[in-house]
C-alpha positions in Angstrom: -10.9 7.1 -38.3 -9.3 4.6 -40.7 -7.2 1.7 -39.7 -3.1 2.8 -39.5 -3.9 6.8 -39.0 -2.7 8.8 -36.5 -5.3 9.3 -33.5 -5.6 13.6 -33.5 -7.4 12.8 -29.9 -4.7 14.4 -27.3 -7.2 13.8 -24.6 -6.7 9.3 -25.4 -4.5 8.7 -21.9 -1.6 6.9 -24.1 -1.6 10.0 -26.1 -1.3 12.2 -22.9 2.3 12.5 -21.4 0.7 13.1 -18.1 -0.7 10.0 -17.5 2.0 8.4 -18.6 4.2 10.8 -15.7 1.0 9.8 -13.1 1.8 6.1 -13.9 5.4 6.3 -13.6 4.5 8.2 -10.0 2.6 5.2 -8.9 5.0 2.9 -9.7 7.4 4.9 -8.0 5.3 4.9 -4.8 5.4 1.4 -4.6 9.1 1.2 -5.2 9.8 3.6 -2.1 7.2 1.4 -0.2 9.0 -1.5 -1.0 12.4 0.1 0.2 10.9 1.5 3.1 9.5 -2.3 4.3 13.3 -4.0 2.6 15.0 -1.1 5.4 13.1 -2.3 8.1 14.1 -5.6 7.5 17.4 -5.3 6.7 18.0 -2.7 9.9 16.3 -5.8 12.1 19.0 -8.3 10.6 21.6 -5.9 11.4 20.8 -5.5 14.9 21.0 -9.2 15.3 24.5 -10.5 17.0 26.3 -12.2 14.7 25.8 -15.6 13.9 22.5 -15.2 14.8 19.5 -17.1 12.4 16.7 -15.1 11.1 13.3 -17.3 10.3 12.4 -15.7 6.8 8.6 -14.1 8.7 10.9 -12.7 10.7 12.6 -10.6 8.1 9.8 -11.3 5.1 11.0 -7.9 3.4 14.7 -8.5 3.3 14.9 -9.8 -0.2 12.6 -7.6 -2.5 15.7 -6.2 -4.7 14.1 -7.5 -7.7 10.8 -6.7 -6.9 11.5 -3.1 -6.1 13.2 -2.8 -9.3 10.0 -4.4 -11.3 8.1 -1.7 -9.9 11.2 1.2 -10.2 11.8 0.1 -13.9 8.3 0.4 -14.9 8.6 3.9 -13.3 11.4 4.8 -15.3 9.6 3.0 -18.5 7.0 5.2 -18.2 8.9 8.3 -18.2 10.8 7.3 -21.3 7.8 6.7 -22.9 5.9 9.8 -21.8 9.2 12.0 -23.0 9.1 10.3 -26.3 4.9 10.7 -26.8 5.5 14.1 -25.4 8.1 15.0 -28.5 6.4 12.6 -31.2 2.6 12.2 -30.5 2.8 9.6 -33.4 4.1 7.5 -31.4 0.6 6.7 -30.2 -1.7 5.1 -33.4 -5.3 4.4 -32.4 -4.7 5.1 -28.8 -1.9 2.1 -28.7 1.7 2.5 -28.8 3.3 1.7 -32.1 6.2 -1.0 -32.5 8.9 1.6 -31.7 7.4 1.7 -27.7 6.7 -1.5 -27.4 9.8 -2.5 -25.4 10.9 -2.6 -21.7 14.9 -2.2 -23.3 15.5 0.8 -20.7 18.7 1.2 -22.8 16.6 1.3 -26.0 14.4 3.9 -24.3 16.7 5.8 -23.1 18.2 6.5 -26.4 15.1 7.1 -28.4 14.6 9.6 -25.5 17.8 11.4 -26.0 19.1 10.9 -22.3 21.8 11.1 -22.0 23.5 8.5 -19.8 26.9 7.5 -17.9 28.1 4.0 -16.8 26.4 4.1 -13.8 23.1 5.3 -15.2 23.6 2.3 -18.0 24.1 0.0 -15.3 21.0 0.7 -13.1 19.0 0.7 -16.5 20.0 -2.6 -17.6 19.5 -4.0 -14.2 16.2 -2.6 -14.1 15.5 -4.0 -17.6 16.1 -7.2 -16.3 14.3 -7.0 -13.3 10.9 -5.8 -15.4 11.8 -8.5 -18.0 12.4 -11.3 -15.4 14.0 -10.9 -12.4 11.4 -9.4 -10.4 8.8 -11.9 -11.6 10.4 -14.9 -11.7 12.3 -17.0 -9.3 14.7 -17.9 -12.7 15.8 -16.8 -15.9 13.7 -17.2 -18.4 16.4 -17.4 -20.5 19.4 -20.0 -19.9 22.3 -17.6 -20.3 21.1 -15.4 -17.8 21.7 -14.8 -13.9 20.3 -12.6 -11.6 21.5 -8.8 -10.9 23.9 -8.0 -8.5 22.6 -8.0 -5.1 20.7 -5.0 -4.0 21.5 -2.0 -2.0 21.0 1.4 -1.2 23.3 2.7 -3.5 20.3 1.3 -6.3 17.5 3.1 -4.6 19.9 6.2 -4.6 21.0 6.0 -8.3 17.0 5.1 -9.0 15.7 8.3 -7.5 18.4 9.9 -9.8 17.4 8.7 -12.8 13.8 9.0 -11.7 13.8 12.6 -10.7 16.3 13.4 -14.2 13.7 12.1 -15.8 10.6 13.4 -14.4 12.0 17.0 -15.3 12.1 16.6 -18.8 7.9 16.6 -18.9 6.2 20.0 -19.8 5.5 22.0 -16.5 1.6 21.8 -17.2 2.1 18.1 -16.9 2.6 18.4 -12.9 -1.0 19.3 -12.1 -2.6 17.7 -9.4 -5.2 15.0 -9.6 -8.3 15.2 -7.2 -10.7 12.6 -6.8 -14.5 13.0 -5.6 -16.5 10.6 -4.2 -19.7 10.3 -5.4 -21.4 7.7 -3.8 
């Protein structure tokens, strides 16, 4: 195939829409890991009397907003992406994802996925954008006019799962087949 064509071959994983939904399900995994471990924590801290000083091992969960919503804005990256391979396979040259996917803009996704959004659905994507752009990999900005997302809570893991299950629907119902692995050694 010549440089700059369309890849025809459907079968390339960044041409398939379902490994870009079985991505976005892993990712999701470890979000709802990570909020499973932060609840722990944050159920210990609340059982403590007040006043009372936690030693960060103690509670070593406690503060993984950012990281949760790394993981949970790659989840919801890779469902924008799949929807938008899954209505314009050209979007996928050579088996790589042209200029027009290369973002982690959640907003920017969003649109180009024709989601449609409300403020609160705007609000948990931009926080996730920064969270997969910084926040959830750095202990800083990495750019000087910017500060950290508001501080985390349940309400993001609720409007997460929203978006995340809104988004998950929008895949072709052949997509949700199972994947079985067999050991062969």
């Amino acid at each position: 195939m010549q440089s700059g064509t369309t890849s025809t071959d459907l079968g390339h994983p960044a041409h398939e829409p379902f490994f870009w939904l079985k991505q976005a399900a892993e990712l999701d995994r470890v979000a709802m890991l990570i909020w499973t471990a932060m609840r722990s924590d944050l159920e210990r801290m609340s059982q403590s009397p007040v006043g009372a000083v936690l030693e960060l091992q103690e509670i070593p969960y406690a503060n993984l907003g950012g990281v949760f919503w790394l993981n949970a804005g790659l989840a919801l990256e890779n469902l924008f992406k799949g929807i938008i391979i899954q209505g314009n396979p050209n979007c996928v040259v050579n088996g790589f994802v042209t200029k027009a996917l290369k973002t982690h803009n959640l907003l920017k996704l969003a649109k180009q996925a024709s989601f449609d959004l409300d403020v609160m659905d705007a609000f948990f994507l931009s926080v996730g954008t920064e969270c997969v752009m910084w926040a959830g990999r750095y202990p800083c900005s990495t750019k000087a006019d910017e500060t950290a997302p508001p501080v985390f809570s349940e309400g993001d893991v609720i409007a997460y799962k929203r978006l995340f299950d809104r988004l998950a629907c929008r895949f072709d119902a052949h997509l949700s087949r199972s994947v079985t692995f067999k050991r062969v050694t």
